[in-house]
C-alpha positions in Angstrom: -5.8 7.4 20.6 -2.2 8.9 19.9 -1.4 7.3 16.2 2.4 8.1 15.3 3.0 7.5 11.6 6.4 6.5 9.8 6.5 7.6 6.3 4.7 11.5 4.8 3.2 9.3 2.0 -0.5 10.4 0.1 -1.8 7.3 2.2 -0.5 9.2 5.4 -2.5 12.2 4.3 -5.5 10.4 3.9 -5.0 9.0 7.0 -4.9 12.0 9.0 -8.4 13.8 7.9 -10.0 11.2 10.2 -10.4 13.1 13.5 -10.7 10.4 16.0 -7.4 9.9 16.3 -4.5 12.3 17.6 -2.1 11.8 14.6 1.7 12.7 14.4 3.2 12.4 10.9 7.6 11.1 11.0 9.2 11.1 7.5 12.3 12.8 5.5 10.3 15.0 2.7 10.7 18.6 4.5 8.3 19.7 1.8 5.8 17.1 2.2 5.9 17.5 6.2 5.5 20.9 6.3 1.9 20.5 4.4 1.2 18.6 7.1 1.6 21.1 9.1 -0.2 23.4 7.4 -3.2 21.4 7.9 -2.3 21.3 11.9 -0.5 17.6 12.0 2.3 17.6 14.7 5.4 16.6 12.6 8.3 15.7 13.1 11.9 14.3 10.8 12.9 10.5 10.9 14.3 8.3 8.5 13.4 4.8 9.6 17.1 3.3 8.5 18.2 5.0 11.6 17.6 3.4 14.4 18.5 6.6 16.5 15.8 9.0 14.9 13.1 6.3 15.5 13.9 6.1 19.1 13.9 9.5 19.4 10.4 10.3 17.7 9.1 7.4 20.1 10.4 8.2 23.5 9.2 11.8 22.6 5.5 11.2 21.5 5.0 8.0 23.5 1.9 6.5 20.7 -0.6 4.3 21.6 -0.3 2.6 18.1 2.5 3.0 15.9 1.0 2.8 11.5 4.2 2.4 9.0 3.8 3.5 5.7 7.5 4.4 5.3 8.7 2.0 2.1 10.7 2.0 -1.6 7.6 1.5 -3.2 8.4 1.1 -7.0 9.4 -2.1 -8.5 12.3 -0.9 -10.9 13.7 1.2 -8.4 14.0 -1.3 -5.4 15.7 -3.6 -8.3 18.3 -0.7 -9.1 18.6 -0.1 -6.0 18.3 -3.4 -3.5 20.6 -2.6 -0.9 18.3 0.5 -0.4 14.8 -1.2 -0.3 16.3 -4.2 2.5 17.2 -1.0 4.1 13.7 0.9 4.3 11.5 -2.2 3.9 13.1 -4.6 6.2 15.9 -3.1 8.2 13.3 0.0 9.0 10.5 -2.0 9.8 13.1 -3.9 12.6 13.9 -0.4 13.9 10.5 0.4 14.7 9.4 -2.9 16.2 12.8 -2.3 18.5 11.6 1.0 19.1 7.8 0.9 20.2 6.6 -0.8 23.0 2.7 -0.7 21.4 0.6 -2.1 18.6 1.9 -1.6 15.1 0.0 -1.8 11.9 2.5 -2.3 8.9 0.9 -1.5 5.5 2.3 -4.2 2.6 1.7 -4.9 -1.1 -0.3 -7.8 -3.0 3.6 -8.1 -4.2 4.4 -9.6 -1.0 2.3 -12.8 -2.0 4.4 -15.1 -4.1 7.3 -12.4 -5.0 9.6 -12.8 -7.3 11.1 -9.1 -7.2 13.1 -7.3 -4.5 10.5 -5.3 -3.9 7.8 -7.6 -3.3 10.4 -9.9 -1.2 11.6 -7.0 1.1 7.7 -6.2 1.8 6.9 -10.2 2.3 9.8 -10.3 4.8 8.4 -6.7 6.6 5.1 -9.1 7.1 6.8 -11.9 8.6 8.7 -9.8 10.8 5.8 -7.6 12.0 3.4 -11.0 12.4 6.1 -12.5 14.3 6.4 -9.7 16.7 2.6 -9.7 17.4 1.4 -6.7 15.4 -0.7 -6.6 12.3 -1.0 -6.1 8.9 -3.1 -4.4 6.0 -2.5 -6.1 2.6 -3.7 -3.7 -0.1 -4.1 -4.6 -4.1 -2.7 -1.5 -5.8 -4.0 1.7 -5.0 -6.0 3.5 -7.7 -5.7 6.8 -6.6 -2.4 6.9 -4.6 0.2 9.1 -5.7 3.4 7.3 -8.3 1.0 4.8 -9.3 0.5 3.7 -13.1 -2.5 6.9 -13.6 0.2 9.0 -12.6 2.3 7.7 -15.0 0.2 7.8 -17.8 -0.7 11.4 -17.4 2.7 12.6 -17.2 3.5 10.8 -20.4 5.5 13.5 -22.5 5.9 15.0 -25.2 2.0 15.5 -26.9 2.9 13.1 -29.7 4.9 10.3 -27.7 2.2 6.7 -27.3 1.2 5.5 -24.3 3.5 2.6 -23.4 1.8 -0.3 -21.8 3.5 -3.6 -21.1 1.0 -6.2 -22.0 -3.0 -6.4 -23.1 -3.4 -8.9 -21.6 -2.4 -7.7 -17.7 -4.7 -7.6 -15.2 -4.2 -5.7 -12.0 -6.8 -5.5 -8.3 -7.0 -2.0 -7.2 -8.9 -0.5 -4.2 -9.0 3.6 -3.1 -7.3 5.2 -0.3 -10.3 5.2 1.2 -10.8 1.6 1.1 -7.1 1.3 2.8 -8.0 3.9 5.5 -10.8 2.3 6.5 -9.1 -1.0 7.1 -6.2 0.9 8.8 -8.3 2.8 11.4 -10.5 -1.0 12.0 -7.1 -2.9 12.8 -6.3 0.4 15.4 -9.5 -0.4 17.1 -10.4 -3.7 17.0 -7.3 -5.9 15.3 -5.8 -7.9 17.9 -2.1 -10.1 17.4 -1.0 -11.6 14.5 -3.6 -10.1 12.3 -3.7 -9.5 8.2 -6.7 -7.1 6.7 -7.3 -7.5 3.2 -9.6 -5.1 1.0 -12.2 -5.8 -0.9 -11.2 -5.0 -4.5 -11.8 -4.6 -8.4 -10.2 -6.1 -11.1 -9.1 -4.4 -14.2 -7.8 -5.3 -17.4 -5.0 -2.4 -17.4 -5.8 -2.0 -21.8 -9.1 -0.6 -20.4 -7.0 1.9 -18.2 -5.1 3.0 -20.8 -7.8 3.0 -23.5 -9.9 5.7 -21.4 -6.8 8.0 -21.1 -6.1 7.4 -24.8 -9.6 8.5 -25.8 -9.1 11.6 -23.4 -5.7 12.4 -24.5 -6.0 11.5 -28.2 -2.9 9.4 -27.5 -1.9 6.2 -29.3 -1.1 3.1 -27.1 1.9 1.4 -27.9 2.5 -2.6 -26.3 6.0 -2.6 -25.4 6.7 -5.6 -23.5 6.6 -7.0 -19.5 9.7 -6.1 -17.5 11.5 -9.0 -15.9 9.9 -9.0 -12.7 6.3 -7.9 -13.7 3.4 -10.5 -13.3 0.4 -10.7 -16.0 -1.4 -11.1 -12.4 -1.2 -11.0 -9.0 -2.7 -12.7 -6.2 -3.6 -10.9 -2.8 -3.5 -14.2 -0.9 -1.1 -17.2 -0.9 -2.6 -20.6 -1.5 -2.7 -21.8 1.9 -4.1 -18.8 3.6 -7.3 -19.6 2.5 -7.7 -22.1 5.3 -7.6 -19.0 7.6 -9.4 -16.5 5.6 -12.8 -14.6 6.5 -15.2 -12.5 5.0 -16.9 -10.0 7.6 -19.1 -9.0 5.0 -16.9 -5.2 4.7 -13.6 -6.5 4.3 -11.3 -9.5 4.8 -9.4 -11.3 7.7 -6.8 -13.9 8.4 -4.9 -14.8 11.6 -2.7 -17.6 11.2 -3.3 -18.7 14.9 -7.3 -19.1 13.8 -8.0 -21.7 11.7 -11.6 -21.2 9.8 -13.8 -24.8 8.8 -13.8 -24.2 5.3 -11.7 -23.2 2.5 -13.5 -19.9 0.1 -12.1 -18.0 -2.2 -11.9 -14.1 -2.2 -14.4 -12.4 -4.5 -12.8 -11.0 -7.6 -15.0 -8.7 -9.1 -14.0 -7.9 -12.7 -15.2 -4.4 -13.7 -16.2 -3.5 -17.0 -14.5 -0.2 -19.0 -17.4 1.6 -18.6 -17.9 1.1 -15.2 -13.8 1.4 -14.6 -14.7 5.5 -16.5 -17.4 5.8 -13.7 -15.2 4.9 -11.0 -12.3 7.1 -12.3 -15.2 9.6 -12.9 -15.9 9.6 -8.8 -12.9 9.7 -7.3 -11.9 12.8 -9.8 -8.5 11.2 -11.9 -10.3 12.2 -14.9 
């Protein structure tokens, strides 16, 4: 199968080490494309906004299955910056879904479920669009080990003597690996048929756990400074009435809107302990 995907994200390169599919990599980091290529991915420059490029890349790879990671991913930016995150999020998605005549598989955000940001509304209105149009979705938590996420940010906390700044104690946050995502991603090429959502199992963490195991590693102090205006102490992956159409297939979980399930369940939420948050960190080599 001949996978085109929009966006040269760390998700894209995880993607691409699984050799069952023919993969072809679009996005506007020259940089970032030419490890691709590197690493022998057909490549190619496209900035979803314009509808032109996308056609183009399309009409000259012809894919079996289309997979768009291509977004403005970070909550204070796509606030600065609205006009820019409708753009990418929304008007990009459109673009594509114009474009393709094949499957798509639109990766979104657990900020897409009750949103109150611009961010998480741009990504809840990408969903609606792609499930409208008969393609599918995969609904991650937040990714643990993708790259501009919090671990990121509180490594490159500088200089030596400056605190670790963490919003609230008391914040919670679901997190799953690239893996977990990949995994999901290549099932819904296979085997997802119209109108379908994949959701991850997950982990929850308190996030003063995070930040206490990178404190003790970087002899750091932490330093509570306050949620931003559109953060959430926690966030849900599902909204309230999706349970009706939720499944569990014992890997992962499912919902179609047009397949309504007997009974209501909840997802498992599996709260993780410090220590066993250190051993996870441990095996997946962020510490």
């Amino acid at each position: 199968m001949k996978v085109l995907i929009f966006g040269s994200s760390s998700l894209s390169e995880e993607l691409t080490t699984r050799s069952e599919f023919e993969w072809i990599v679009a996005g506007r980091s020259e940089a970032k494309l030419v490890n691709f290529k590197l690493k022998g991915i057909e490549t190619c420059f496209c900035d979803v906004t314009s509808k032109e490029q996308v056609l183009s890349v399309v009409k000259r790879y012809n894919p079996d299955a289309v997979v768009n990671t291509a977004a403005i991913k970070h909550i204070d930016f796509a606030e600065r910056n609205p006009w820019l995150a409708i753009k990418v999020n929304v008007e990009g998605v459109l673009n594509i879904l114009e474009c393709i005549e094949c499957p798509m598989v639109q990766i979104s955000t657990d900020k897409a479920v009750e949103p109150c940001s611009i961010y998480g509304s741009s990504k809840f209105t990408s969903e609606r669009v792609v499930l409208s149009r008969g393609s599918l979705v995969v609904r991650p938590p937040n990714i643990i080990d993708s790259v501009g996420n919090v671990i990121d940010r509180i490594r490159n906390t500088s200089p030596s003597d400056r605190p670790l700044e963490i919003t609230s104690k008391e914040m919670e946050r679901k997190f799953c690996s690239r893996k977990d995502v990949v995994e999901l991603i290549c099932y819904a090429l296979l085997y997802g048929v119209s109108g379908d959502v994949f959701l991850p199992y997950f982990r929850t963490v308190r996030i003063l756990d995070l930040f206490e195991i990178y404190a003790e590693q970087s002899g750091k102090d932490i330093a509570e400074v306050g949620c931003r205006g559109k953060e959430k102490l926690k966030e849900k992956l599902i909204w309230d009435y999706e349970t009706d159409y939720l499944r569990d297939t014992g890997s992962f979980y499912t919902l179609n809107e047009s397949f309504k399930v007997g009974r209501r369940f909840q997802l498992k939420d599996e709260k993780i302990s410090k220590d066993a948050l250190k051993t996870w960190l441990e095996d997946l080599k962020l510490l």
